[in-house]
C-alpha positions as CSV (number, residue, x, y, z in Angstrom):
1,X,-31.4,-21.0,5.8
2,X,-28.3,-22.9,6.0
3,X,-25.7,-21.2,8.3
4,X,-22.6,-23.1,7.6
5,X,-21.6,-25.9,5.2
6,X,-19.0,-26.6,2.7
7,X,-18.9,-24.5,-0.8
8,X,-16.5,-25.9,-3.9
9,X,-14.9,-23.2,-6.0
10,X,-14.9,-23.1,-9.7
11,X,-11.2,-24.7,-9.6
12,X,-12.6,-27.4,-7.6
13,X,-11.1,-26.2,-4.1
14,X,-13.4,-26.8,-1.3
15,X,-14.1,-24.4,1.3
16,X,-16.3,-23.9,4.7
17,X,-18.5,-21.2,5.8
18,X,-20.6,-20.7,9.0
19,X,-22.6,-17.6,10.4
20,X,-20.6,-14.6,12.2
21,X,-20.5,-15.6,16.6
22,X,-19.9,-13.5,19.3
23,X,-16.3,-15.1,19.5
24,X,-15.6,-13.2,16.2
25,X,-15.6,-9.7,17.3
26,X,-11.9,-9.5,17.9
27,X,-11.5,-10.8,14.6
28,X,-13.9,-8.4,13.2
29,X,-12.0,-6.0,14.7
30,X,-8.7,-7.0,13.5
31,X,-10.4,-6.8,10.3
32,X,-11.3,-3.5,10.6
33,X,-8.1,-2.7,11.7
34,X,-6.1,-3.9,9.0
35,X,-8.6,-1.7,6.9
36,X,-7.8,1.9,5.1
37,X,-9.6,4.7,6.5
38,X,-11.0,4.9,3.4
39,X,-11.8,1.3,3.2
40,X,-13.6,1.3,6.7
41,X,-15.5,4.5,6.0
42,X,-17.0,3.1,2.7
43,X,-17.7,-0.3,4.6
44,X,-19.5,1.7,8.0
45,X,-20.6,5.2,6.3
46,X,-19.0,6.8,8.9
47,X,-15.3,7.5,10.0
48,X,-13.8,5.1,12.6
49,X,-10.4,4.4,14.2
50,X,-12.1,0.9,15.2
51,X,-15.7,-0.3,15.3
52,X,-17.6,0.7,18.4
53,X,-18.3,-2.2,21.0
54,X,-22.1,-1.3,20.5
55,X,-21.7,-2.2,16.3
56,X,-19.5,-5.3,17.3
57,X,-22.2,-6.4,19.2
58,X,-24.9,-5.9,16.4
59,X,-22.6,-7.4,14.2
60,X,-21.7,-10.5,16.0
61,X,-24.9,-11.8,17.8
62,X,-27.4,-12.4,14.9
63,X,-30.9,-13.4,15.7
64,X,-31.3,-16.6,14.0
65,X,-33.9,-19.1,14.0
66,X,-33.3,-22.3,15.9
């Protein structure tokens, strides 16, 4: 599994990618934030002002292989 590289668009742009990191979980956050209620609840099956610190966790340090 590849967990970050460089992907080209249809239109030729070029873009990269790379696995979620702890560091992210602000951003994840944010994210969420900047979310509907509506949005978050179809995204988490379950109402949330913001994502608990125990799902950011879960979220953010994936158990990849080395």
């Amino acid at each position: 599994m590849q967990l970050a590289g460089q992907v080209t668009l249809r239109d030729g742009r070029s873009l990269p990618y790379r696995a979620i990191r702890p560091d992210d979980a602000g951003r994840l956050q944010r994210f969420a934030a900047g979310l509907s209620a509506r949005s978050r609840y179809q995204r988490f099956h379950q109402p949330m002002a913001q994502i608990p610190q125990s799902l950011l966790e879960r979220l953010t340090h994936l158990d990849v292989p080395k």
